[in-house]
N, C-alpha and C positions, 0 to 999 in steps of 0.2 A: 808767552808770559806764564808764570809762574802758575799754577792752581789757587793754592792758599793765598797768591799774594790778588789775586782778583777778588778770593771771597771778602778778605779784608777791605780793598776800596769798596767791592758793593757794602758792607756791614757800616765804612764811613759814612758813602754817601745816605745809609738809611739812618743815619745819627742824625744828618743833615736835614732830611724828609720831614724826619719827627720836630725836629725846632722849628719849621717851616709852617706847622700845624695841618698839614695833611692829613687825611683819618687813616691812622693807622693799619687797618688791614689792605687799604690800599696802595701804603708804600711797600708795607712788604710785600704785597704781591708783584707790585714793580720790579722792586728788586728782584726779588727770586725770580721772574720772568724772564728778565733782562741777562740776570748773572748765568741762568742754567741753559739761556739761548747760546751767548758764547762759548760756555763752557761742553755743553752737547751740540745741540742743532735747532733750529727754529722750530721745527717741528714737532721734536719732544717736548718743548718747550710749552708749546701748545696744548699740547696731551698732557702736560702735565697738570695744567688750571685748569683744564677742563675736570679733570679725575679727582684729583685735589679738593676742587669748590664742592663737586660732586657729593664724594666722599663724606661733606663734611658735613650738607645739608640733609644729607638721607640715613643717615646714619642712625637708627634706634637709638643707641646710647646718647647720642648728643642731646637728644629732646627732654635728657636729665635737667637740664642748663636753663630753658622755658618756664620747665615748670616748678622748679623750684623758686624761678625771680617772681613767676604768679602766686605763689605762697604768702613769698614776704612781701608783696603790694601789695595783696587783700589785707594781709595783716595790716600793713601801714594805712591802708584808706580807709580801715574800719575802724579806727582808735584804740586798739589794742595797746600799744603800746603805754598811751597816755592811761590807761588803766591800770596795766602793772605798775609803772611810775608809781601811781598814786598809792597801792598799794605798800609797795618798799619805804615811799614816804612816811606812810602812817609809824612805820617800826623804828626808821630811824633817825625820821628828819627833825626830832627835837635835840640831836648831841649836835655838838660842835661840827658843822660841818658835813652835819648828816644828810643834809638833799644832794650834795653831792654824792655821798656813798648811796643813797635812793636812786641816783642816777646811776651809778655802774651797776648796781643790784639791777634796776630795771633793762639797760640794755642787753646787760649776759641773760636774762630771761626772755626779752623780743628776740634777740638771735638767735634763741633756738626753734622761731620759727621762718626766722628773715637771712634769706641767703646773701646781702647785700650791706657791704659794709657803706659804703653812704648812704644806702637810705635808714640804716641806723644814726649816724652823724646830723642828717637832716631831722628826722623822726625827732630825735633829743634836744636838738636845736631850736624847734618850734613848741615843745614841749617843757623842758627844765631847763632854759636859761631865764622864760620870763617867771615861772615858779621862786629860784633863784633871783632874781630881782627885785621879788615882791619882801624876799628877805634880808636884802641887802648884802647879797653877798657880790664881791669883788666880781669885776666880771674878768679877769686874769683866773680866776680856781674858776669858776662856771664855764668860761667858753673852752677855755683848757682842757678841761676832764670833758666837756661833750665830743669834743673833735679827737680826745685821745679812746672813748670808749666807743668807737664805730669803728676802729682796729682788730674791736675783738671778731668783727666778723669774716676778718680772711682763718682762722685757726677755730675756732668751734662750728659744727657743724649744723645745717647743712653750707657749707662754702661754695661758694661760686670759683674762689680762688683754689681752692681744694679739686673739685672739678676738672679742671683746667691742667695740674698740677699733676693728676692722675693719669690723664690722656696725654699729656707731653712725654712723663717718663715712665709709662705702661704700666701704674701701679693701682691696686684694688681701690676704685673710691672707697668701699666701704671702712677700709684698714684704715688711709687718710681721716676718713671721718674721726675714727675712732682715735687715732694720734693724737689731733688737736684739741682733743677734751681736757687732756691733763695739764699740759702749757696753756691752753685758755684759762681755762679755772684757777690757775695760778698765777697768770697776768692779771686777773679782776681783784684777786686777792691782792698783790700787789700794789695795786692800783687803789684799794680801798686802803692799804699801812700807808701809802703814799701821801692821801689825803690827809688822814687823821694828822700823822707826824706834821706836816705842812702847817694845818689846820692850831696843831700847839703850837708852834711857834709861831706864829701870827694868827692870833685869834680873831684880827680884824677880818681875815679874809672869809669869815663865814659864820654869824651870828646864829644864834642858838633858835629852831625856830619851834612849832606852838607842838605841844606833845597829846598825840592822840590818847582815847582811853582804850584798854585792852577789849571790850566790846565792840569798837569803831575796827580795830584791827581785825580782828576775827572776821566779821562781816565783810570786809575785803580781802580777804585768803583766798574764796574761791572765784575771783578775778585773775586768778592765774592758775589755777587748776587746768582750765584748758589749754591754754597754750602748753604748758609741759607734758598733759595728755598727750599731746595731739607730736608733739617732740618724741614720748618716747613710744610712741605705735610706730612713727615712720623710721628713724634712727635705730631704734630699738629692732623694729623689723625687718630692716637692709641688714644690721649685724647680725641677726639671727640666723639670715639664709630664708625667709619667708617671701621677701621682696628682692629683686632687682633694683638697682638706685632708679630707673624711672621709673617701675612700677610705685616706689615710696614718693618719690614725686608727687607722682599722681595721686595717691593717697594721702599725702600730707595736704593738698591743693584743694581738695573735695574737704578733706576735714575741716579746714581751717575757714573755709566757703560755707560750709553748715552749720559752723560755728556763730560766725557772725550770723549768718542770716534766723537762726535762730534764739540769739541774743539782740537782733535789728540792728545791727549796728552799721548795716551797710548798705545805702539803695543803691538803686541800678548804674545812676551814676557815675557812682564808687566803683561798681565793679568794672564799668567797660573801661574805664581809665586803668582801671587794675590788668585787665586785660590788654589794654593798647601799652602802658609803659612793659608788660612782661616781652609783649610781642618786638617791642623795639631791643629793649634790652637784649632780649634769647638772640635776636637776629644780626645784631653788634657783636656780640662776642663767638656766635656760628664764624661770622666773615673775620673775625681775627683767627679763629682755628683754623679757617681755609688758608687763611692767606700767612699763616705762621707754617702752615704744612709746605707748602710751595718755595718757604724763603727757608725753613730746612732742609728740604729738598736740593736746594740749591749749596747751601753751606756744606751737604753729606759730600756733594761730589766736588765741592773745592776744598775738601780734607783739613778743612780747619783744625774738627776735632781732636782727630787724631793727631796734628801737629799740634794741638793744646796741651792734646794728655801729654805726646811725648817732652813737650816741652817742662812742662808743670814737673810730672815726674824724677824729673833727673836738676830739678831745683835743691839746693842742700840748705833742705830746708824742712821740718819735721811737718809730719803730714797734718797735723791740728793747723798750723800756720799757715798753710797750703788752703787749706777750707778757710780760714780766716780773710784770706785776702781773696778767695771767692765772693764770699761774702760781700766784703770791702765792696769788690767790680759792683755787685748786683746795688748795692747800699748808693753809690756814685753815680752809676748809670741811672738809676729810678729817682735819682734826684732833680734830673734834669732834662729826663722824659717818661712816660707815663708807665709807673713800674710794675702794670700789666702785661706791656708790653715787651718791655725789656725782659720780663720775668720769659715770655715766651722768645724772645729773642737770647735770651742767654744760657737758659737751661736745657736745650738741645749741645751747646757747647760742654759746658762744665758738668755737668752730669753725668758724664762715663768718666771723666776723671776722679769725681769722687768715688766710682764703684769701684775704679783701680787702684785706689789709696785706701779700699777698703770699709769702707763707710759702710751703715745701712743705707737702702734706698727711704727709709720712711723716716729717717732720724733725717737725711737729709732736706728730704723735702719739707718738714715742719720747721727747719732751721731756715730754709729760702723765704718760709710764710712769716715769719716772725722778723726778720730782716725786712719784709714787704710792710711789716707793720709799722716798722720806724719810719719808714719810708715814705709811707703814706702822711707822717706828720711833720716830712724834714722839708726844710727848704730848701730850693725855693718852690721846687713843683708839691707844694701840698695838700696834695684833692681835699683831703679831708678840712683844713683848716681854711680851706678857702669856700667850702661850704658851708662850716659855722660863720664866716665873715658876709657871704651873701645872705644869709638869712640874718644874723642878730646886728650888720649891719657895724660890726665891732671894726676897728684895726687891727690890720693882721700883726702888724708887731706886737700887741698884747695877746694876741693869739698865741701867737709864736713862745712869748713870755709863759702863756698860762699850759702849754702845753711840754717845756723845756723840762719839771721833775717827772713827766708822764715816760719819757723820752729815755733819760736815766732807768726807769723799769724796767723797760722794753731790753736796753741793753742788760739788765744784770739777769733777765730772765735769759734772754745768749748765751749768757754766760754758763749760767745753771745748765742750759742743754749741753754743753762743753762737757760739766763736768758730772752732769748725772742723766748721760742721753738714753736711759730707762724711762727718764719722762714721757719723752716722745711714743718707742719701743714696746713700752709694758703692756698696756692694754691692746695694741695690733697682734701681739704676740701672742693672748688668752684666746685673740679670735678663729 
């Protein structure tokens, strides 16, 4: 039988796995197992997960991944968040609309210490929807913009999806980090014209609520001092060349730990839970690296790729369109299984093809994150909006409704990358 034509049934049957609700690093290690036994020999086979899982768990660089998800849980169990909130509120939660824009102000300032786009969705969730309540605001704009602003955290740094991103298609975390600031920053911006505009033309959806004095403001500024401190020593010092991304890890981890604890905002409690969610988390997305290694592995020597590229290639079809309906693939597939996954299931495919069309590798890869964004809030599989509905307890259909102009952003921001992928580019390129 064919080579490519086995990689494809294995790539079927693991579309299969995933609807099945299997945990994902263990279908594809199935597969890959299963595919590279026939395809070589049992034995290799063998040596291969052995090496692979290996590889993945001992790996220095990996322990990036740990300890940056321990960052953003100390942050989340110490109420930092709920602080910044509070701050953004004071400045602008008496305009139309304005605890919403308090809300994206305050998550693009929690994610630059929370590598974790859901637990910014949660964080916001338990936070500014009942804020939001108390003012009557629609809970179509409230659940909406909380489940659309926990997106920002696959594109502004530090990412867990960035991470990931970097190790599948061998590019400098740091660079990536530094990519997604300008598309992040741009999306929150977005997101905030989004509100407003929304917010005129149905003013019912967010009543005006009570206006701080510029005294009360002041006094809550330096509630965020440290968290941006503490963003640009570790960030700041991976781009510089002073740190290694775990060494900044680990520096961001201790900071943001000293932080609290000498603000009190965290007992012990707090933190082992802070440490038991990082350990589970780091150790989930280890065994999907292992087992994404294994099921590449497996797709290199059934030549998919290469019959992709050469396929895609000699499509008469101009090369924009080409990434376009890359795109598409990734946008479809994450729809309808977990679009971590498929991000690692599919960017070992299409990602030599974009470098033979020419593309940059870092223009490309913030195009895949920004695509993962939508993603995250399309249906039917929409981690995130099914987060805000476990916790605020809403219907997803109104979720759905309140998160549909967020959605529109996301795309026109694509679009921008299309037509000025300097966005992406500029600042990796100063590095």
């Amino acid at each position: 039988m064919n080579e490519a034509l086995i990689g494809c049934i294995g790539l079927c049957l693991l579309l299969v796995l995933f609807l099945t609700g299997i945990e994902l690093a263990f279908a594809m290690t199935c597969i890959g197992f299963i595919g590279f036994a026939i395809l070589r020999s049992l034995p290799a086979a063998v040596d291969l997960v052995a090496k692979d899982f290996y590889d993945a768990f001992a790996s220095y660089a990996f322990v990036v991944i740990p300890l940056f998800v321990l960052m953003g849980q100390i942050a989340y169990n110490s109420g930092i968040a709920e602080k910044m909130y509070g701050t953004s509120r004071k400045f602008v939660g008496h305009v139309p609309g304005g605890l919403a824009l308090a809300t994206v102000v305050g998550a693009t300032i929690f994610k630059a210490i929370s590598g974790s786009s859901l637990a910014t969705a949660a964080t916001f969730s338990s936070v500014a929807v009942p804020e939001m309540d108390k003012y009557g605001y629609n809970r179509k704009l409230s659940t909406g913009v909380v489940a659309s602003v926990g997106t920002l955290g696959i594109l502004l740094p530090p990412s867990g999806t960035m991470i990931i991103l970097a190790m599948i298609t061998n590019q400098s975390i740091g660079k990536l980090f530094l990519a997604g600031i300008a598309p992040g920053l741009l999306i929150a911006g977005l997101f905030m014209a989004t509100i407003v505009v929304w917010c005129r033309m149905n003013p019912s959806l967010a009543p005006r609520g009570e206006a701080s004095g510029w005294k009360e403001r002041v006094r809550s500024i330096p509630q965020v001092f440290g968290p941006l401190l503490i963003f640009v020593v570790t960030i700041g010092g991976l781009l510089a060349g002073f740190f290694t991304p775990t060494e900044a890890g680990s520096v961001g981890s201790i900071a943001v730990l000293l932080l609290t604890l000498f603000k009190r905002d965290l007992d012990f409690k707090g933190f082992v839970k802070s440490v038991q969610e990082s350990l589970r988390m780091g150790c989930m997305v280890l065994m999907l690296i292992g087992g994404s290694a294994v099921l590449g592995h497996f797709v290199v020597v059934s030549k998919i790729p290469s019959a992709v590229a050469a396929w895609t290639l000699d499509l008469p079809l101009p090369a924009y369109l080409i990434i376009a309906v890359i795109l598409l693939i990734y946008l479809i597939g994450g729809s309808f299984v977990d679009d971590i996954a498929f991000m690692i299931l599919a960017t070992p495919i299409f990602f030599p093809v974009a470098m033979k069309l020419g593309y940059d590798p870092i223009w490309f890869a913030i195009t895949i994150g920004v695509t993962l964004m939508i993603g995250v809030i399309t249906p039917p599989v929409a981690v995130a909006a099914f987060i805000v509905k476990n916790i605020t307890r809403e219907s997803i259909v109104l979720i759905y409704k309140g998160v549909l102009p967020f959605l529109i952003t996301l795309v026109l921001c694509l679009v921008l990358l299309f037509i000025f992928p300097e966005l992406a580019t500029f600042l990796p390129g100063k590095y």
